[in-house]
Every structure is written in C-alpha cells, then in structure tokens.
C-alpha positions in Angstrom: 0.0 0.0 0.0 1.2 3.5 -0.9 0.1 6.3 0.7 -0.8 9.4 -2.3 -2.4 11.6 0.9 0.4 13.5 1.3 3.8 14.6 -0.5 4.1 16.0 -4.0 0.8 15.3 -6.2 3.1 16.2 -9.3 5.8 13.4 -8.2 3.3 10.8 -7.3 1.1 11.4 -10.4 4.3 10.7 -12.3 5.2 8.3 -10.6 1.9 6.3 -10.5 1.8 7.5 -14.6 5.0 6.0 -15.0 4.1 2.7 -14.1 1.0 2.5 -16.0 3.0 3.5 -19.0 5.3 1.0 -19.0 2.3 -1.2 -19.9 0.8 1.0 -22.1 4.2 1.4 -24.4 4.2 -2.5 -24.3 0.2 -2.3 -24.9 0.7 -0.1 -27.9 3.3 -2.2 -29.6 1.2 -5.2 -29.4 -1.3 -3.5 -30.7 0.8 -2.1 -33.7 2.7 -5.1 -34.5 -0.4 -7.7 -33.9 -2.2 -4.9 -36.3 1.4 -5.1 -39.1 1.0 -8.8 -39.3 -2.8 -9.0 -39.7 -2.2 -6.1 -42.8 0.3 -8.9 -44.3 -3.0 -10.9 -44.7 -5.2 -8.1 -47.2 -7.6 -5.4 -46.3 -10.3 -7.9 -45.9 -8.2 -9.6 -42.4 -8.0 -5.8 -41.7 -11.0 -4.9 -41.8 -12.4 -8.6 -40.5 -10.5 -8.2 -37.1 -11.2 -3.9 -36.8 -14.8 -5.3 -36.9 -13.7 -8.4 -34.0 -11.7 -5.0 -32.3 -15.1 -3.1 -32.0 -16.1 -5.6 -29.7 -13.6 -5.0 -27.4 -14.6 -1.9 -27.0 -17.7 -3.5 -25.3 -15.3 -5.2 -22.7 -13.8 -2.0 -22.1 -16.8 -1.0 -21.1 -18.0 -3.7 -18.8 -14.5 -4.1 -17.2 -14.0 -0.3 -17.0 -17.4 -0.6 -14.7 -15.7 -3.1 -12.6 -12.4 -1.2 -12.7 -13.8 2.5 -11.5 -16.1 1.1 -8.7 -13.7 -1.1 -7.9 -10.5 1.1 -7.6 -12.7 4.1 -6.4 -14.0 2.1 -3.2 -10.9 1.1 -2.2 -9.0 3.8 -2.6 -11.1 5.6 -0.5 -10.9 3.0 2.5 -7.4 3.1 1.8 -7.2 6.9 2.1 -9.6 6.4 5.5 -7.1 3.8 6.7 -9.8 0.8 6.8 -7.7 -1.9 5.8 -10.1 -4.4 6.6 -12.8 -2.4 4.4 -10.8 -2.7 1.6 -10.0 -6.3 2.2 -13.8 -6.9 1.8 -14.3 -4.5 -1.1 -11.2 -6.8 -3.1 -13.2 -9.9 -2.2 -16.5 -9.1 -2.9 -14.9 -7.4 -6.3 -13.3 -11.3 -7.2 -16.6 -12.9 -7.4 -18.4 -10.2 -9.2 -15.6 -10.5 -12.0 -15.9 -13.8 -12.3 -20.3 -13.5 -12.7 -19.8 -10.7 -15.0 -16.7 -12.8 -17.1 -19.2 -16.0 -17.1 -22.1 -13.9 -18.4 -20.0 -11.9 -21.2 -18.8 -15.5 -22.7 -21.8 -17.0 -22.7 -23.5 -13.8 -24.8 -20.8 -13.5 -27.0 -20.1 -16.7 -27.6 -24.1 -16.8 -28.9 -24.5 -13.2 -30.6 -20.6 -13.9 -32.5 -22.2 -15.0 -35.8 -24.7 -12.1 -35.8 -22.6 -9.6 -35.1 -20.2 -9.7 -37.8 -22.7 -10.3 -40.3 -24.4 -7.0 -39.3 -20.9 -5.1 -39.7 -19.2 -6.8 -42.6 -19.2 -5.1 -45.9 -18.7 -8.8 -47.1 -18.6 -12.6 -46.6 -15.1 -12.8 -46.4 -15.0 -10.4 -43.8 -17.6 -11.3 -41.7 -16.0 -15.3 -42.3 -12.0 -13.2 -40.9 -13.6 -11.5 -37.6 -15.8 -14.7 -36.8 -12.6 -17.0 -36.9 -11.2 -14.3 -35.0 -13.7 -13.9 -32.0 -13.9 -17.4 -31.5 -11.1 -17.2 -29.2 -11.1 -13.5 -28.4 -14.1 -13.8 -26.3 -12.5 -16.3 -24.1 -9.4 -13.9 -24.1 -11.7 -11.1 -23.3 -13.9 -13.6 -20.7 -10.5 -14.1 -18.5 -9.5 -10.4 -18.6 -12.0 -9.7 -15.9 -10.0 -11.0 -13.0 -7.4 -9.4 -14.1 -8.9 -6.1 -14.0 -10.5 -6.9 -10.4 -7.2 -7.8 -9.4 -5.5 -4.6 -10.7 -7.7 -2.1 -10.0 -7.8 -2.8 -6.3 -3.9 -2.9 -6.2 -4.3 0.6 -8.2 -7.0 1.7 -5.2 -4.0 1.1 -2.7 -1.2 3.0 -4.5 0.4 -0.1 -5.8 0.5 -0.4 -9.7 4.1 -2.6 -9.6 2.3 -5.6 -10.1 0.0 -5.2 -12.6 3.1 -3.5 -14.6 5.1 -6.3 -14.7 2.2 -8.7 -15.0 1.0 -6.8 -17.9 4.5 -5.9 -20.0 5.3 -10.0 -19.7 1.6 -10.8 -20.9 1.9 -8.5 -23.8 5.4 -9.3 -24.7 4.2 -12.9 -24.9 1.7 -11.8 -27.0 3.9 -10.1 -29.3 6.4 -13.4 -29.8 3.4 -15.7 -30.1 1.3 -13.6 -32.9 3.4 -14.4 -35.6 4.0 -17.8 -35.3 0.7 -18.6 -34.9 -0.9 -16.4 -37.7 1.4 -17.6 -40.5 2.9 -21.2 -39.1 6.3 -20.1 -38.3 7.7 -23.5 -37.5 5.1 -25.4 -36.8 4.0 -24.9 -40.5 0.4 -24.7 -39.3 -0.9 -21.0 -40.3 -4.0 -19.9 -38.6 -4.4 -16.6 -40.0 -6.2 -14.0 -38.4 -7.4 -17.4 -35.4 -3.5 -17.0 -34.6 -3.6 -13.3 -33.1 -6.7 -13.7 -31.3 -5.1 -17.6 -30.0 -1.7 -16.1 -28.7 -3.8 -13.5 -26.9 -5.7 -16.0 -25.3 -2.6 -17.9 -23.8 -1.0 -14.4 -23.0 -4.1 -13.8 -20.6 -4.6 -17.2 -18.9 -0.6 -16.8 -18.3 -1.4 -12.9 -16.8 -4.8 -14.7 -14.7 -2.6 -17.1 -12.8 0.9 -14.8 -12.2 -1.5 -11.7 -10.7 -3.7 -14.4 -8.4 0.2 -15.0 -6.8 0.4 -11.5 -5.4 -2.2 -11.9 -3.2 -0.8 -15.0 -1.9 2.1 -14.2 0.8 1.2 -13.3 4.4 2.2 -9.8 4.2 0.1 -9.0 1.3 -2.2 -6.2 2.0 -4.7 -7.9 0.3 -5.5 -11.2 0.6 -8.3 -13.9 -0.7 -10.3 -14.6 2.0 -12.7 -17.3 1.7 -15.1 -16.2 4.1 -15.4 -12.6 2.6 -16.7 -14.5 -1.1 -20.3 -15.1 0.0 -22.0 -12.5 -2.5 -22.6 -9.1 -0.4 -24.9 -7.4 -3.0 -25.2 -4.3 -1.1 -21.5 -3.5 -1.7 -22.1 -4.9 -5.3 -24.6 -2.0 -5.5 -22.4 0.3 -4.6 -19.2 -0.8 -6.7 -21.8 -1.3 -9.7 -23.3 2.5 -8.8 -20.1 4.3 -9.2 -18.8 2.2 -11.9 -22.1 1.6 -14.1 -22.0 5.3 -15.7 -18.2 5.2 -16.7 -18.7 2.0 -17.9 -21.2 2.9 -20.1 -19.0 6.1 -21.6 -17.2 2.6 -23.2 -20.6 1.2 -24.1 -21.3 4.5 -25.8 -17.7 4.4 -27.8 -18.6 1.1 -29.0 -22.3 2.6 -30.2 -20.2 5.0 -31.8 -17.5 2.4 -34.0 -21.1 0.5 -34.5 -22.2 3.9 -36.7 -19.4 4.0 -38.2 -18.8 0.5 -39.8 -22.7 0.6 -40.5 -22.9 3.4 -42.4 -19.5 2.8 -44.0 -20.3 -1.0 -45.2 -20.9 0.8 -48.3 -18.0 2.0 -49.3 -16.6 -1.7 -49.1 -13.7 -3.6 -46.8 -10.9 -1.0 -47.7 -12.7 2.1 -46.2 -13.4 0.0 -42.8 -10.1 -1.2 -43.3 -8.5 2.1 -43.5 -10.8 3.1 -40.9 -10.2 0.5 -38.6 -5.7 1.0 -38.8 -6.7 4.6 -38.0 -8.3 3.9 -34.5 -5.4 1.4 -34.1 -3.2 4.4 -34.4 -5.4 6.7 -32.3 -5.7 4.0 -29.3 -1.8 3.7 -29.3 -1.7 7.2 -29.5 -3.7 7.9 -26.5 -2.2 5.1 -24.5 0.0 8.0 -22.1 -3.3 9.8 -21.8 -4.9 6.2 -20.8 -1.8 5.7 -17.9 -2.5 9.2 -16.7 -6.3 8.5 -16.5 -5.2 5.5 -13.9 -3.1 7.5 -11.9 -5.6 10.6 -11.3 -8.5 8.3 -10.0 -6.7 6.9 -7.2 -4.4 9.6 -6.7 -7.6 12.1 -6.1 -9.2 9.1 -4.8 -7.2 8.7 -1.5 -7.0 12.4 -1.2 -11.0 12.8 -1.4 -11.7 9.6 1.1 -8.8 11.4 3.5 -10.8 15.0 2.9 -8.0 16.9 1.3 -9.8 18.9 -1.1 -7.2 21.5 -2.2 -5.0 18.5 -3.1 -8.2 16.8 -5.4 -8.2 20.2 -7.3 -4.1 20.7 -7.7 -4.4 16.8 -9.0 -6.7 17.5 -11.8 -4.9 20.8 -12.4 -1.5 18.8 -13.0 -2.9 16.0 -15.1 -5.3 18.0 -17.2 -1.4 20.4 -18.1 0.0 17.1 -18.3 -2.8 15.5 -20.7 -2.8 18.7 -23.5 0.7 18.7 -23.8 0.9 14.8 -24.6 -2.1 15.0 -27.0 -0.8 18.3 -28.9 2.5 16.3 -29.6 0.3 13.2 -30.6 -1.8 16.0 -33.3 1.4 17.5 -34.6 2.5 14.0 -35.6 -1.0 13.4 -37.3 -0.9 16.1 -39.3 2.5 16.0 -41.1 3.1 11.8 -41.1 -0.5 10.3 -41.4 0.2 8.8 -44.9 3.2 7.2 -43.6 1.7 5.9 -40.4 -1.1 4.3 -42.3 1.1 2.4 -45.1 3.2 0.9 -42.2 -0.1 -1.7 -42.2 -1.2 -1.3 -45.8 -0.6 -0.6 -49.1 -3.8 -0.8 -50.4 -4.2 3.1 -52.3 -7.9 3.7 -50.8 -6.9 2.6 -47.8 -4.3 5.0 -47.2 -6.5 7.3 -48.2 -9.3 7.2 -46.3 -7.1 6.2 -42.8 -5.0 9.2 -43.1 -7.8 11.3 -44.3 -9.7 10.7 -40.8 -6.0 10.5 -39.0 -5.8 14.5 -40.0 -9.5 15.2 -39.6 -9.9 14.0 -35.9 -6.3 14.6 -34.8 -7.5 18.3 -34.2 -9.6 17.1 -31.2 -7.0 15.5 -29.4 -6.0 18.3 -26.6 -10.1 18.6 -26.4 -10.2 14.3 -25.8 -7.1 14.7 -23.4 -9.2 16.9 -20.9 -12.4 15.1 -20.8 -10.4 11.6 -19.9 -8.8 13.3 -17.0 -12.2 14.9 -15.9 -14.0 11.5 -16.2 -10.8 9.9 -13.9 -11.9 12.7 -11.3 -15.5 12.0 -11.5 -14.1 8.4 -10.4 -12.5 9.8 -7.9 -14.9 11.5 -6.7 -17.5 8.2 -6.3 -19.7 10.0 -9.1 -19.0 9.4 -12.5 -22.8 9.9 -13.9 -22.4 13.2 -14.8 -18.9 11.6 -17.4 -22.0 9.8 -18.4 -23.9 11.9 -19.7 -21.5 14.5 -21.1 -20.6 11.2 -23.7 -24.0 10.4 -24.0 -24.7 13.9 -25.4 -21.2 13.6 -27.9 -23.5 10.2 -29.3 -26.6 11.5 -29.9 -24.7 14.9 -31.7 -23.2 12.1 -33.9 -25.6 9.6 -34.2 -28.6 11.8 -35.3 -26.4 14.0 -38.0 -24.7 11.0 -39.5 -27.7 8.8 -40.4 -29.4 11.6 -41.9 -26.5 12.6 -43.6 -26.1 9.4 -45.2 -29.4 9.3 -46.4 -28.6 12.3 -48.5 -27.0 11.8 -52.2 -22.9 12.7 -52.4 -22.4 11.3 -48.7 -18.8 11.0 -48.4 -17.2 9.2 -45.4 -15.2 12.2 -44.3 -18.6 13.9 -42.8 -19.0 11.2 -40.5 -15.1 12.9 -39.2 -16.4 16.7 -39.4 -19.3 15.6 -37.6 -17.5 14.0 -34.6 -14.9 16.7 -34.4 -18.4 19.3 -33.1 -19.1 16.8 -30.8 -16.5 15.8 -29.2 -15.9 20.1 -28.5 -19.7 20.4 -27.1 -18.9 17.1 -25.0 -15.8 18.6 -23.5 -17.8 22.1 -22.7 -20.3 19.8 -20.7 -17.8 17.3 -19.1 -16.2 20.8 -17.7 -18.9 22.5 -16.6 -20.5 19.1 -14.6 -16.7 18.7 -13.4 -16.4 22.1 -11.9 -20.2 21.7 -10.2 -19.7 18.5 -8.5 -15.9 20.0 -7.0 -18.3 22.6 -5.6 -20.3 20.4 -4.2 -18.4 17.3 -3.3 -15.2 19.2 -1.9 -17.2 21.3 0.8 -16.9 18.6 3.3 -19.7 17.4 5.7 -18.5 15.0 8.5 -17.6 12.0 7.5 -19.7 8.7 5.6 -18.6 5.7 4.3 -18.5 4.2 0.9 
C-alpha cells in the first residue's frame, strides 16, 4: 500500500503515470505489431479483425465498470485507513468479476455470428472476424479478474504488479502472434485465429501470475474465503459508481457501431482504412490512458482522506500534463498520417481514407485529453454519472447528423469525421462544466460517511 495523501501530487502522479506507462508502451506495440502482421494478410483480415476490435470496445466497457467502482472504493478505504474495508471491497470485487466474465462469454459466444454479419461489408470479412472472436471472447472472458485484481492494487497506490504482470503478458503476446498467424515453424498457419489464440494464452498466463500477489502473508490484500459469500449491497455500490463510466465505453462502442454501419458501403478498404486509423489513435492515446489510472486513485485517497485542495491541484496537473501529450500526438497526425497508415497497408484507398480521418480528428485530441482526466476525477470523486452523460450527449450529436447525412446523395465518409470533431468540443464544454459543479459540491466537506 502506498500512501498518495500527502507529498508531491506532481511526483506521485508521475510516478503512478510511470508505471502504468510502462504497460501501455508495451500495450501499444502489441497493438501495432499484432495490427502489421494481420495487414500482411489483405484489407479484408484488416478490416475482419477492426470489426472483432469493436467488440472490445464492449469489454472495455464492462471491465471499466468493474475497474472504477472497484478502484474508487478502495481507494477511499485506503485513504480512511480501513484496511479491513478494503480487504472486503477486493473480495466481494473477485466474485463479481468472475459472474460478470461467465455472463460476457456465454452472450458472445451466442451473438458472435450475428454480429459480424451485421458489420461486414462482405462474406469474407464477416468469415475473418468470426474466426477471429472465436477465441477472443474467451481472451476477453479471463481479462475480468485481471482487471479486479489490478484495480484494487491501483486503489492502494500499488501499480508494480500489474506493470510487470501486464508488460510480460503482452510481450508474450507479441512473440506468439506471428508464429501462430502464419505457421512459423510449426508450419500450421491460422491466419487471423493465430492473433486472437496467442492472446488467449497471453491472458490465462497474466490470470494465474496476478492471483500469486495476493498470496504471501504480508500482502495487504489477501483472498479470503469467508469474505466470497456475495454481499450485493456492496455490489450496488461498486456497480453505482462504476455503471455510468462503464457505459461512456458502451457509448464508444455505439459509436465504431455507426461508423462501420454506415461505411459497409464503401466496401472492406474504407473499414479497413478506418479501422488501422483507430489502431493508431488508441496507441496514440495510451499516455493519456496511464494518466487516466493514476488521477483516479491519486484524487481518490486524497477525497476519502478530505484533502480537497490536493483533489483540485491533481486534476490541475494532469489535465497540463494531458494537452501537452495529445498536442504532440496531433502534430505528428498532421504532417506523417500517410506514412503511419502504409506501415499496415498498401492498399491506395486505404491510405487514403485512414489518413484522411488520422488528420481530420487529430484536431480534437487536446479537447479528448481533458475530458479523460475529468472522467478519472468523476471516479475519484464516487460519481461518475455526470462523465455519463457528457458522452451520452457527444453520441446523440453524432448519431442523429450522420444517419441523416447518409441518407442524402454525395455522402462522403469524411462527414461522418467533421461531424464527430463538433461533438467531441460540445462534450468537453459539458464534461467541464459538470466537473467544476460537482468539486463545488463534493469538496465542501460534511462530516464523514462511508462508501
């Protein structure tokens, strides 16, 4: 356990960033070199597995729900100095991970088929990402204890573990992906199957290293059988601060759904191009992502010890810290998106059209930095439904325009950009203005209650 109540907020959000990064920079290679050796295979593998991808934006968002109430409650024991409130908290959080993980791959594993036939722009797509998510979702299904696991280390200060639990996973990953998609040595090529399968062995390895952590003596958290009988009143409560940033995923996934609908007919190398783009934008963002996990229990501790002076300074640093690192990340759209996007293809229209919406949407980027810090301090602050609902209002200023846009003759593709680029600006003036309202209201201190 590390105690973020006191010292310098700048040191321990670098510190606590730092960490997280690590993984992220190991996160974003495997993203970029799983998505190099898929683009060996043709647009259509592109454009088959950007479809499987959208789905994980869907675990994001249910694991994200887990993650927030999860790291949110305990950091605030932890900043109260309830050890043996968090100890329950971690418990109860194992066995609602594994419900939630049972009930994801069982409603995948039945919707699979549907799903990509509703996205594909054609049968050899839809035949790539099904091949794919047949062992994604069980890749996906295990990732939930993992995420319980880390987010309450993350609620006590300690993101070691999952760092080195993470980078091993991923670098695993990494060596695995390309002798399993083309048969390197074993001479039996699985294609597109072989990324999703060496992800799937990358997790179960990750599942069983982070379940040793909380094995020694002097663990500050521990399993403890007698705390797993379900408490849904906590569950309530985890689920209650977690649901509404969950569902900010849900909504991105709504969001890629609109997109690859609309854009089915412009054929595979327009979801293809679109699909490397968001590849590049995710890896992109990944520092803003490590930052995101170091505000929430950073502020966290400071809110459950009633520090409000230090909740404001933290959002102050990271939002500084957030611009800079996204205005860097938009420079480098602007003058090398070509390049980026024929590192994964050399398909003409798909170059095209990825580093058409690479240049397009880079301009939002400072904008998108902000809002992820503010939704980390709605965590932090136990309320996260006003994040919610300043995505919720992004969707509908998206969704709305772009179907009736497409139903007009000349669509192009690049409105569906222009569009999200005015969204995205009115969802960061409401995400602000919510923030600023709840740090008046939740920061003026009344005696004390418990999570």
């Amino acid at each position: 356990m590390q105690d973020l109540t006191s010292g310098s907020l700048t040191r321990h959000l670098l510190k606590t960033t730092g960490f997280m990064l690590v993984t992220m920079v190991f996160q974003t290679l495997y993203f970029l070199i799983d998505l190099y050796w898929v683009g060996r295979l043709g647009k259509e593998a592109v454009a088959g597995v950007g479809i499987a991808g959208n789905l994980n934006f869907v675990t994001l968002a249910v694991t994200q729900m887990l993650s927030v109430g999860i790291t949110t409650l305990v950091s605030h024991a932890t900043g109260q100095k309830d050890r043996g409130r968090s100890s329950r908290i971690f418990n109860q959080s194992q066995v609602l991970s594994l419900v939630a993980g049972v009930l994801f791959f069982v409603t995948g594993m039945a919707t699979r088929k549907w799903y990509v036939n509703a996205l594909a722009a054609d049968p050899v797509t839809a035949a790539l990402a099904s091949d794919y998510l047949l062992y994604f979702i069980p890749a996906a299904s295990l990732q939930f204890a993992i995420v319980a696991m880390g987010a309450a280390l993350r609620g006590t200060g300690n993101f070691r573990p999952g760092m080195i639990v993470s980078t091993a996973s991923v670098i695993l990953n990494m060596i695995l992906a390309p002798f399993l998609i083309f048969g390197w040595v074993t001479h039996r090529p699985y294609g597109v199957a072989g990324a999703a399968i060496s992800t799937l062995v990358a997790v179960a390895v990750a599942v069983v290293w982070l379940t040793l952590y909380f094995l020694p003596a002097g663990s500050y958290l521990k399993f403890v059988g007698a705390e797993w009988k379900p408490d849904f009143t906590l569950w309530k409560k985890m689920l209650g601060v977690g649901l509404p940033a969950g569902a900010e995923f849900g909504l991105l996934a709504v969001y890629l759904f609109i997109v690859y609908i609309v854009s089915r007919r412009f054929g595979a190398a327009a979801q293809a191009g679109f699909g490397i783009g968001m590849r590049i934008v995710q890896a992109g963002f990944m520092p803003v992502v490590a930052l995101g996990f170091s505000v929430a229990p950073v502020a966290g501790q400071n809110f459950g010890a009633r520090q409000p002076a230090r909740v404001r300074s933290a959002f102050r640093s990271a939002a500084l810290m957030a611009v800079g690192a996204m205005l860097l990340l938009t420079a480098i759209c602007q003058v090398a998106a070509a390049p980026m996007i024929r590192v994964f293809s050399s398909d003409p229209q798909v170059i095209d059209i990825g580093s058409e919406y690479l240049r397009i949407v880079s301009w939002t980027f400072p904008a998108s930095g902000v809002i992820f810090v503010g939704s980390s301090m709605f965590q932090a602050l136990g309320h996260t439904l006003p994040a919610l609902l300043a995505s919720f209002c992004r969707i509908v200023l998206v969704a709305i325009p772009v179907f009736i846009l497409a139903r007009t003759s000349g669509f192009q593709l690049h409105w569906i950009w222009y569009v999200s680029v005015a969204a995205l600006i009115v969802q960061l003036a409401v995400n602000q203005l919510l923030l600023f309202r709840e740090f008046r209201r939740r920061l003026a201190f009344a005696p004390a209650t418990t999570m």
